[in-house]
N, C-alpha and C positions, 0 to 999 in steps of 0.2 A: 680723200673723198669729201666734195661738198656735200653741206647741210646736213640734216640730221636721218641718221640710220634708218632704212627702211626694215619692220622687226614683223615677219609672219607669225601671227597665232595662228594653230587650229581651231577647228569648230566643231560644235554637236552636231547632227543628220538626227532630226526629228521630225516622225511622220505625221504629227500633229499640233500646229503650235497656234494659239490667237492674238490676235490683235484687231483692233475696231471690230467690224464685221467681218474678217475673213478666218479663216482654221485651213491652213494648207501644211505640207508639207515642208520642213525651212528648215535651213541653216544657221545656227542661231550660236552667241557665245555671251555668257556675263557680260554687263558693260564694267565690270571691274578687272577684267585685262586689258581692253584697249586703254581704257582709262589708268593703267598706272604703265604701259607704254610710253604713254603722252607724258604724264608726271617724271617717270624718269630720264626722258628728255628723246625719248626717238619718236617715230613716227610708226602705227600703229596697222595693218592689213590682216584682213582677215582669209584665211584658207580652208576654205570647206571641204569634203571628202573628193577626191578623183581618182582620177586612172592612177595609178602606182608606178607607171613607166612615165608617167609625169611631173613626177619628184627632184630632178634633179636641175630638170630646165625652169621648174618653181623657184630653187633654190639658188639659181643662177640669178636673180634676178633679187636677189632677198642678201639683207647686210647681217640681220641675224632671227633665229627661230625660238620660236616659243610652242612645247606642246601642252594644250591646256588638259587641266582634272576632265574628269567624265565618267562612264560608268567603267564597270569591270574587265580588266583585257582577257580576252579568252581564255582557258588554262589548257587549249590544243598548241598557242601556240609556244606553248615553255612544256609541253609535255605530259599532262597533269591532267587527271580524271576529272570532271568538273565537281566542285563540292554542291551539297544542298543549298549553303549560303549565298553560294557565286550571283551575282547579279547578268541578268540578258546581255549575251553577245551585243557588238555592235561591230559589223564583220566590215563595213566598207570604213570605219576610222583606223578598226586595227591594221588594215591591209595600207589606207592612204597614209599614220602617221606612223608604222615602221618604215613605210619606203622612203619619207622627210628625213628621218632619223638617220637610215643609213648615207643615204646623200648628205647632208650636214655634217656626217665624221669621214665620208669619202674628200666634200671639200672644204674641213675645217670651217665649216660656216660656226658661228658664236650659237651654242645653241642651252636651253633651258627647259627642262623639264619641270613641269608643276603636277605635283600629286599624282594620277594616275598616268601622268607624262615622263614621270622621275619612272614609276615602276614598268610603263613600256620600253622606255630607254635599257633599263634593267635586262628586260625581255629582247629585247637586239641583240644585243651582246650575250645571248645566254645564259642568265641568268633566269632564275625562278622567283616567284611567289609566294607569300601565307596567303591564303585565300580566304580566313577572317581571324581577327583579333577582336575584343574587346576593350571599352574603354577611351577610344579614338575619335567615336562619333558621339558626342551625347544624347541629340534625338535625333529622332528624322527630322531631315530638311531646316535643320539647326547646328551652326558652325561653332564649337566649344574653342577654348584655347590652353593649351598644356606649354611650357618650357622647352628648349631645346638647348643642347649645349655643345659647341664645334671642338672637333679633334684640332689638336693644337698642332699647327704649320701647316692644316688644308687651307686650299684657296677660298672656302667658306670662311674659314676664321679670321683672314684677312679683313673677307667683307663684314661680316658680324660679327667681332671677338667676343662679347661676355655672353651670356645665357638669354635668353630671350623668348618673352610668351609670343606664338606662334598661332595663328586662326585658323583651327585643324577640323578635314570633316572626314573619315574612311575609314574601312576595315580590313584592308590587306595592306602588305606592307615586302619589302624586301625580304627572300630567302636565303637564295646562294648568289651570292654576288656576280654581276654579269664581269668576261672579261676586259680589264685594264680598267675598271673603275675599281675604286678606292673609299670607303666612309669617309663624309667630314662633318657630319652631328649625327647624333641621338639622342631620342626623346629617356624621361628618368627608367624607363621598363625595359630598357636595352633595345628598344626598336629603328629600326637603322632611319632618319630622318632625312640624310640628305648625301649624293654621292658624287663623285665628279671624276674629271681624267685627272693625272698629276699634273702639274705646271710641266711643262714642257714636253707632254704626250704628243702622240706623233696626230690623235685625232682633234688634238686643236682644245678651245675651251669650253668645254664641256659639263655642265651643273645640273643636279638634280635634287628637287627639294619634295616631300613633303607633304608638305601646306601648304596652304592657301594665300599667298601674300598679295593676292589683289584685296582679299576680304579685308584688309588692314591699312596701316596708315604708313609702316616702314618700305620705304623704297630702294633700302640700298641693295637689294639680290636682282631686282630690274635694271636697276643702275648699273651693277658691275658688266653685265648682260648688253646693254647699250653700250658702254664707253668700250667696250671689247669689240663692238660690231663696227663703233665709229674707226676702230686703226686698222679696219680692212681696206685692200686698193682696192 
């Protein structure tokens, strides 16, 4: 493939956002994802919410996938009564970035889940939820940063081997592992930090973290992410 990897993120569907004199409805995503896109060397597109039967011909055209944080995944669609704590649906992301997800491990596209993207990834494959923990968010609308440390011989560890302060903001977290993923860090309270397929699964390379690594200045989990999407034909 020439030039560098074209890499989808998703987006928030907010029904009220402003800028200069306007408050509309938009499509809106941190400039610290595309921005550490660019930084780790691919080229950056953004995917707003859509039809779900539009996922695959999205992903046809995409070198590798990024599902960004946002709020709470539903707890209908892992099974689960909703808690007090649970944060407002957001039913046209959940619906547009399971169908990305599953398209990405139908055709091995390179894909990365970020934070509430690792735990719907989770939710594809079957897995479940905690639906709050303490301790992971320090305040509202403020990013804390706690350690993380990789299981030794996961494809995490390759890219991060020592321990590492990570720029964390959230209160649910992995329950029952979805199938054919695997842990490869946890934070010091046993909390599952980051999952992935094995090196040589049949659904391709597959990572899910977490944290927040656009809030930060380490690039090498977007990197692995990129150089993985560059050795696609």
């Amino acid at each position: 493939m020439g030039g560098r990897p074209l890499i989808g993120v998703s987006t928030y569907l907010e029904s009220g956002a402003r800028w200069g004199v306007w408050e509309l409805e938009a499509a809106l995503l941190p400039a610290g994802y595309p921005r550490l896109v660019q930084r780790a060397g691919g080229l950056a597109v953004m995917l707003p919410p859509d039809d779900p039967d539009r996922a695959a011909e999205t992903l046809a055209r995409l070198d590798g996938l990024v599902i960004a944080g946002g709020p709470d995944v539903d707890p209908a669609r892992y099974g689960a009564e909703r808690s007090p704590r649970t944060g407002p649906a957001a039913p046209e992301r959940d619906a547009w970035e399971l169908a990305l997800i599953r398209a990405a491990l139908r055709a091995r596209t390179p894909l990365l889940g970020i934070c509430r993207g690792m735990q719907l990834l989770n939710v594809a494959l079957g897995g479940t939820l905690v639906q709050h923990l303490d301790g992971h968010a320090e305040r509202v609308g403020v990013f804390g940063t706690h350690p993380v440390e990789a299981v030794p011989g996961s494809r995490y560890a390759e890219i991060v081997p020592e321990v590492c302060e990570v720029p964390a903001y959230h209160h649910q977290a992995v329950e029952r592992l979805g199938e054919g993923l695997v842990v490869s860090a946890y934070a010091k309270d046993a909390v599952v930090e980051a999952v992935e397929t094995p090196p040589g699964a049949e659904r391709g390379w597959v990572l899910g973290v977490q944290w927040h690594p656009e809030m930060g200045d380490d690039v090498r989990v977007m990197r692995a992410l990129v150089e993985e999407a560059s050795r696609r034909d």
